[in-house]
Structure formats: C-alpha cells, structure tokens
N, C-alpha and C positions, 0 to 999 in steps of 0.2 A: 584113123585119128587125124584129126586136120589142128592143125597149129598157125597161130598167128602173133607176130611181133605186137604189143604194144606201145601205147606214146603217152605221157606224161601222169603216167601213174607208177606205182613201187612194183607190181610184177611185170613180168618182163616177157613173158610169154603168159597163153592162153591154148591150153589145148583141149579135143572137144570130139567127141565119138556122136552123129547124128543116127537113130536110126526107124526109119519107117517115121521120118516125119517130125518124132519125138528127141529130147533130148537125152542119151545115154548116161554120160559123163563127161566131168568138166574138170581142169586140174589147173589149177594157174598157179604158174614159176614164180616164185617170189611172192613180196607182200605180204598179207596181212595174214598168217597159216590159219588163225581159228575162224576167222570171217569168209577166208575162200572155201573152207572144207562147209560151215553152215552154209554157204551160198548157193554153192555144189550141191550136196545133199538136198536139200528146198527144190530149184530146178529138175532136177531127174525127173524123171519121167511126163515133162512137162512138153507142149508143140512147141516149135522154133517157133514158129510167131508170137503164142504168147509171150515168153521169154524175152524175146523183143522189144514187147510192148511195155511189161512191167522195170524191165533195166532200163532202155534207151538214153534216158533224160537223168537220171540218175548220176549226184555231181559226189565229189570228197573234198571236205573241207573248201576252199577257194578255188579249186580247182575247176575247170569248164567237164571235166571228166572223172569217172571211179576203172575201175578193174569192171564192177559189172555194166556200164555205160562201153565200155572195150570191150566185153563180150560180147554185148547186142550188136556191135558193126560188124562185129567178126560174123556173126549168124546172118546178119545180112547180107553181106558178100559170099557166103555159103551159099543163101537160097538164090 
C-alpha cells in the first residue's frame, strides 16, 4: 500500500495498492466519501497510465486541483 499526503484539496491522504501495472485499489482519507468511493471503483482495474491520463488536469471548483488531479501525481511519482 503506498500512501501519499495531499495539498489543497479536502482529503488529506490518498492511498493506493499498484499491481502488475494495473490499478488495485484506491482509498482517500477524507473528502468527498460518495465521490471517492465512485472514483475508486471506476479506476480499478485500470493501467497507471491510463489513470493518469484521464485525472491529471482534472480541477474542483476554483481550485488549480481535485483529489483525482492528487491521485494522478501520486501514480506518477509511483512509476
């Protein structure tokens, strides 16, 4: 399980099971519980790159960032 802090959004961590490539499961501390749980479930079984690709850019309200825009760093710094 690999965990990482995040920055300027409402959860506060991001944890994240990689395996063979693919994305296992995904659990984020705090925030938004019915939005991270569809988020989570959507992802699974999906490549870390794609994942990447589809959150990266991904903003919340005014903000420059979401929880899944801090996931996709997080999986970058992974791979």
């Amino acid at each position: 399980m690999y965990r990482i802090s995040t920055s300027g959004v409402c959860a506060s961590e991001i944890q994240f099971e990689i395996e063979s490539g693919l994305v296992k499961s995904v659990n984020f501390i705090g925030g938004c519980p019915g939005n991270a749980i569809g988020l989570s479930n959507m992802i699974a079984g999906q490549t870390v790159e794609s994942v990447i690709q589809k959150l990266k850019d991904v903003k919340c309200g005014g903000k420059n960032t979401s929880c899944p825009s801090q996931l996709a760093l997080a999986l970058e710094a992974y791979l």
